[in-house]
C-alpha positions, 0 to 999 in steps of 0.5 A: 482471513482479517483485514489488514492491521494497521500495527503490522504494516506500521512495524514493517515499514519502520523496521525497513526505514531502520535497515535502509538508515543503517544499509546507506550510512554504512557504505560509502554513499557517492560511490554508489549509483543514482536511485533508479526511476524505475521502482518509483514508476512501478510503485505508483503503476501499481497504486493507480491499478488497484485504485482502478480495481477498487472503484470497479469492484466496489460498484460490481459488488453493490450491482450498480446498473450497468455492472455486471456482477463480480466472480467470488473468486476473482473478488478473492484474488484481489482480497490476496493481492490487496493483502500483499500489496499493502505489505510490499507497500509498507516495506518500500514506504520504509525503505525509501523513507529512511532513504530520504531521511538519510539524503537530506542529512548527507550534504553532499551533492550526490545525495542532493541530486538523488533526493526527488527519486527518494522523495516521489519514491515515499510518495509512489509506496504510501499511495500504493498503501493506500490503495491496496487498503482501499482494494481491500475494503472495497472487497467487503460484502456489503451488509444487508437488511436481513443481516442487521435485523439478524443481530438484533434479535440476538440477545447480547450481541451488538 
């Protein structure tokens, strides 16, 4: 298993900008309900634990004093769960970015009310991007001594 393309999450959170962008501007916008609270609060719940995970499980691995070493296996769930988190992230980040793009283009009042909800909503998925990516780079077994001189002794390796 890779890490987590950069391309890949860039392609899903615009095709999912695209679908909101298209999905909005075909209904009729007012008759529909506030943007719910909600899915904002869940998102950033969600960044603020992996960002927790990520801190812990980093200094687990590197056996800081104090830390008691981490289970393989539990450093292979969080390796999926950053995975798809990053993924999950993307698709809202697109989403509620073709939202509020779509928002601060339609005057109307019940598009200005729902712009805060739309906004915190890009900020809540882009900070769970970023930390579902940090998660998973904090998963990484860091290089050792042995493996550096190891590669070095390779010829045509770098």
């Amino acid at each position: 298993m890779g890490p987590t393309r950069f391309s890949t999450l860039l392609v899903a959170a615009l095709a999912a900008a695209a679908v909101a962008w298209l999905l909005i501007s075909s209904f009729y916008y007012s008759g529909t309900p506030r943007l719910p609270w909600l899915p904002v609060v869940t998102l950033a719940a969600l960044a603020v634990l992996e960002a927790y995970a990520a801190v812990n499980t980093r200094g687990r691995i590197e056996r800081r004093p104090g830390r008691e070493p981490v289970n393989p296996l539990l450093v292979a769930r969080f390796v999926v769960l950053a995975k798809a988190s990053a993924l999950a992230g993307a698709i809202f980040l697109g989403f509620y970015a073709g939202l509020t793009g779509w928002l601060f283009v339609e005057p109307t009042n019940a598009a200005i009310e729902d712009r805060p909800a739309a906004g915190a909503g890009t900020l809540a998925a882009l900070a769970l991007v970023a930390a579902a990516l940090w998660l998973e780079r904090s998963c990484r077994v860091p290089e050792s001594d042995d493996d550096a001189d190891d590669r070095a002794d390779r010829p045509g390796q770098r």
